[in-house]
TORPA-4810 file (N, C-alpha, C, O; in nm, 3 decimals):
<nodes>
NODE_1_-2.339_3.087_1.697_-2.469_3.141_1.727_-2.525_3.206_1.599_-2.466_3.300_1.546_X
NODE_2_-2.650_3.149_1.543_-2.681_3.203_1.405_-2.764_3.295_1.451_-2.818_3.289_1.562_X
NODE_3_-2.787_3.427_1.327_-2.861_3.499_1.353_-2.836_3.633_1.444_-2.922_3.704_1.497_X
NODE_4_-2.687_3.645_1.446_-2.651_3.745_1.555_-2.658_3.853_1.481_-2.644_3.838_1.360_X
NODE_5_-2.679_3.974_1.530_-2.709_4.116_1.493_-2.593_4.164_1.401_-2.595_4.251_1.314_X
NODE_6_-2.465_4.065_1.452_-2.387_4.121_1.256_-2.227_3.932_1.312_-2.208_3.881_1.423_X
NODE_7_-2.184_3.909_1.225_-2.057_3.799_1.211_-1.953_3.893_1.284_-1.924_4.012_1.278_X
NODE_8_-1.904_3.768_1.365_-1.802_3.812_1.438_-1.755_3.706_1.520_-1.833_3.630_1.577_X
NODE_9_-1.619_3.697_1.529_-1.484_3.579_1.591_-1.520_3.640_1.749_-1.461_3.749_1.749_X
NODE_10_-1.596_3.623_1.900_-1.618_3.672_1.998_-1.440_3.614_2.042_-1.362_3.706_2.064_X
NODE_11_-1.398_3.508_2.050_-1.314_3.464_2.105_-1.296_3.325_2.189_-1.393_3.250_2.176_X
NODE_12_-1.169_3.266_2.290_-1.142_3.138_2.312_-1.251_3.121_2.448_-1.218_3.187_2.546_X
NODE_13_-1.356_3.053_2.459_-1.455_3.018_2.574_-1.394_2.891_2.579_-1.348_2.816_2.493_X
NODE_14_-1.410_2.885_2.743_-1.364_2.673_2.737_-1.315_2.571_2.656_-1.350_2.454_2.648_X
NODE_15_-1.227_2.632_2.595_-1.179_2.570_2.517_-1.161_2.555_2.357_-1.069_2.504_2.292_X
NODE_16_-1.288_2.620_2.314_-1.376_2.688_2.172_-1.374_2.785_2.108_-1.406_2.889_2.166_X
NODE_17_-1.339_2.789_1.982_-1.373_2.940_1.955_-1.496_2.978_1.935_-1.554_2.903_1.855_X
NODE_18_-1.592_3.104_1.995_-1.700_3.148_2.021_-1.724_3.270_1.884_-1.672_3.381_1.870_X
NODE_19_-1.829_3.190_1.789_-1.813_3.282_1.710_-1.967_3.318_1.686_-2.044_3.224_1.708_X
NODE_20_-2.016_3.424_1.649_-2.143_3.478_1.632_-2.145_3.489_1.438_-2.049_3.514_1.366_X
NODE_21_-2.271_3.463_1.402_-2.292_3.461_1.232_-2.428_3.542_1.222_-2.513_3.508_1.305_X
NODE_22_-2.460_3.633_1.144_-2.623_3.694_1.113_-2.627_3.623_1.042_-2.685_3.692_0.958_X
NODE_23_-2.611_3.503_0.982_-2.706_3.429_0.862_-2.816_3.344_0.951_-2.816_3.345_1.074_X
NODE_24_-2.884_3.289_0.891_-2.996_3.234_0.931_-2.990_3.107_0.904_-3.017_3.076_0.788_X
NODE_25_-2.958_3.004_0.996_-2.959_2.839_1.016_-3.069_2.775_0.894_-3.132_2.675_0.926_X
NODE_26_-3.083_2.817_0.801_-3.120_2.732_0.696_-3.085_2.717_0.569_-3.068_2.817_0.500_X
NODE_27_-3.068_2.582_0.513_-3.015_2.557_0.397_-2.871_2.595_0.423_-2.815_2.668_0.341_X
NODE_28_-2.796_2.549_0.544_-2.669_2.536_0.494_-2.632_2.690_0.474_-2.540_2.716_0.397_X
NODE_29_-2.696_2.788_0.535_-2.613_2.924_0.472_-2.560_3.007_0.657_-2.490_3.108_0.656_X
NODE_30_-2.592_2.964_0.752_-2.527_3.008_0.860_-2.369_2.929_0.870_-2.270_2.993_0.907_X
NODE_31_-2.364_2.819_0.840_-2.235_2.722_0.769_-2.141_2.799_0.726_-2.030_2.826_0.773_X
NODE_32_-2.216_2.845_0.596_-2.137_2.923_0.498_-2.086_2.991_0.529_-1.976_3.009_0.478_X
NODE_33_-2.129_3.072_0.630_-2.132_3.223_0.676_-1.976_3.199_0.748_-1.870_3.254_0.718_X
NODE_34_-2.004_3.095_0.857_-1.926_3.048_0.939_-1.785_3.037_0.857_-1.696_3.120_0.876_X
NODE_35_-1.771_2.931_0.769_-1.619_2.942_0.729_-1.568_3.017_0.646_-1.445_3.018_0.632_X
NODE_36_-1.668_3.114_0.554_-1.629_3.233_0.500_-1.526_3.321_0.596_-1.407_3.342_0.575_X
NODE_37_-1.611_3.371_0.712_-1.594_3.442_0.825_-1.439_3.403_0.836_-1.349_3.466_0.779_X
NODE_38_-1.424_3.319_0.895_-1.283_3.227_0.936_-1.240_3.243_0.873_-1.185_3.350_0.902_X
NODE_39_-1.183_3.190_0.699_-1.164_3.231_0.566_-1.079_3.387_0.587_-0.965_3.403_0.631_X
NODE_40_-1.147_3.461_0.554_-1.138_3.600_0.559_-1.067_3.633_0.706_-0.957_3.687_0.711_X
NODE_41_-1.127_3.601_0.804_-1.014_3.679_0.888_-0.875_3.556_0.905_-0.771_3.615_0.934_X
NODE_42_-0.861_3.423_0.893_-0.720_3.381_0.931_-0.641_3.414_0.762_-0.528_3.370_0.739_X
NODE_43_-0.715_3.491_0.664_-0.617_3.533_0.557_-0.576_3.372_0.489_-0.467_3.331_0.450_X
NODE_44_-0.727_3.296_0.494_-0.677_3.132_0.403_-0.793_3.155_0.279_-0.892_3.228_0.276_X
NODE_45_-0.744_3.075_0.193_-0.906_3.077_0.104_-0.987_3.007_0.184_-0.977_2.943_0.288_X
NODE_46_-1.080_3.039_0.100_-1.230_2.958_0.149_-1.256_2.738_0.137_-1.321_2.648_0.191_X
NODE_47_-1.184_2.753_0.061_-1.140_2.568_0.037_-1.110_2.559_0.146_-1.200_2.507_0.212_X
NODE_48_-0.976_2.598_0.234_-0.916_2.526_0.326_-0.985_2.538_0.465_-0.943_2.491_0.571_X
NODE_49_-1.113_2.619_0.442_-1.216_2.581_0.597_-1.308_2.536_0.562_-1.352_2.555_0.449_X
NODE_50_-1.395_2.419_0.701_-1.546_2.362_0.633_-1.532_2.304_0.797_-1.445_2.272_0.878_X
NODE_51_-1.730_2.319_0.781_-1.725_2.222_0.924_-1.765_2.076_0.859_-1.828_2.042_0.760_X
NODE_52_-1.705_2.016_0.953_-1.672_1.849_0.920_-1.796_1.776_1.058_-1.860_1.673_1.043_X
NODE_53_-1.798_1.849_1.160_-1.934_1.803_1.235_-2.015_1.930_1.327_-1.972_2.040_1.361_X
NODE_54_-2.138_1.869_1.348_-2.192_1.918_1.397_-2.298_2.030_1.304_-2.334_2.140_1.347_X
NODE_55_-2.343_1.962_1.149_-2.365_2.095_1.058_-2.513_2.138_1.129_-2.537_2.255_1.099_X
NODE_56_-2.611_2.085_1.205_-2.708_2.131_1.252_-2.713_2.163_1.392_-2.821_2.183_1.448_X
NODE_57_-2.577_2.169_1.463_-2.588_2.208_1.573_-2.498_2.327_1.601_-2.400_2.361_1.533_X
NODE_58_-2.549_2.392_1.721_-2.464_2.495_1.726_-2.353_2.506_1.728_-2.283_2.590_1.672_X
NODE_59_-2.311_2.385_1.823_-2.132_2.365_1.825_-2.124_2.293_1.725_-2.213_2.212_1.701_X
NODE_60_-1.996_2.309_1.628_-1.970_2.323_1.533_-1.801_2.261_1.549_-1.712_2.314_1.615_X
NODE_61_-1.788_2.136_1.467_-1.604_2.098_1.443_-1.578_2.144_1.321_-1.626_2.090_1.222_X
NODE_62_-1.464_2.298_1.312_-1.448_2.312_1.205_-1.274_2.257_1.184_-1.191_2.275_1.273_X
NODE_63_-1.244_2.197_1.066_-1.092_2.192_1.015_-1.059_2.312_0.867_-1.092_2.342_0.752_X
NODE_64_-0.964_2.343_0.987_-0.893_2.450_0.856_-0.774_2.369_0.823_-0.716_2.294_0.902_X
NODE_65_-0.743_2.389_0.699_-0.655_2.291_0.641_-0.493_2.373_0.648_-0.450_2.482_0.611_X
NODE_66_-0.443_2.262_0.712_-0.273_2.317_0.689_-0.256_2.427_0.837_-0.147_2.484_0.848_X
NODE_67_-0.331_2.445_0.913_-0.361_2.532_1.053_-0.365_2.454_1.157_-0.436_2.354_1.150_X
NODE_68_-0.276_2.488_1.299_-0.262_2.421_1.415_-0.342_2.496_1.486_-0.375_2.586_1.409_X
NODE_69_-0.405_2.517_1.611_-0.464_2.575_1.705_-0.313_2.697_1.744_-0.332_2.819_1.747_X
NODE_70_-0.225_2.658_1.761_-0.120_2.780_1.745_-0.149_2.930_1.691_-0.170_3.044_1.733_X
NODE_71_-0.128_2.823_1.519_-0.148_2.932_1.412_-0.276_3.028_1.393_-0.284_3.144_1.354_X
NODE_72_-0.375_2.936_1.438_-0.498_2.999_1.452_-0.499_3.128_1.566_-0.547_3.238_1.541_X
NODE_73_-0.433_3.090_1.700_-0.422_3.169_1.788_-0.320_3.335_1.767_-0.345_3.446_1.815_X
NODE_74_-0.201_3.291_1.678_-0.139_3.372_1.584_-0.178_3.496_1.559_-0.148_3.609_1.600_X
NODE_75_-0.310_3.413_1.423_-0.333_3.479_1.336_-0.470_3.591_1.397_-0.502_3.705_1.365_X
NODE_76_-0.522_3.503_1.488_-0.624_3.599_1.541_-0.618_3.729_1.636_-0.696_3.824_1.645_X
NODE_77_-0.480_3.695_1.712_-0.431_3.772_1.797_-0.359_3.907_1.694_-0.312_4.015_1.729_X
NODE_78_-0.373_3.857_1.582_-0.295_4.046_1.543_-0.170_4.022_1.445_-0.143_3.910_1.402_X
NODE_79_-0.104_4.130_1.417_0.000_4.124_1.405_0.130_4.142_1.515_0.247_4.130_1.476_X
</nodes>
């Protein structure tokens, strides 16, 4: 959801992770926002996330590189 009042991982909806971005859906910078975000909280660089489909729609296929849906679940849940 671009444009949300501040970035933030909401959590697992139907299947998805539900994530909110304040950047603004143009030029590719709500994107940005998006796998920065991810980036920074699963503790990967920024190379190993990118969305691969969906770059103008809301739902969004992102691949993090070298990360299972496990690890992702892991890393988000805490220590």
């Amino acid at each position: 959801m671009p444009r949300a009042a501040k970035s933030e991982i909401v959590g697992w909806l139907d299947g998805a992770l539900k994530i909110r971005v304040a950047a603004v859906p143009q030029g590719g910078r709500a994107n940005d926002a998006l796998e920065k975000l991810l980036a920074d909280t699963l503790g990967v660089r920024r190379s190993r996330v990118r969305v691969i489909a969906g770059h103008g729609s809301a739902r969004k296929l992102v691949e993090i590189e070298g990360m299972d849906r496990g690890e992702i679940d892991r890393r988000l849940s805490g220590p």
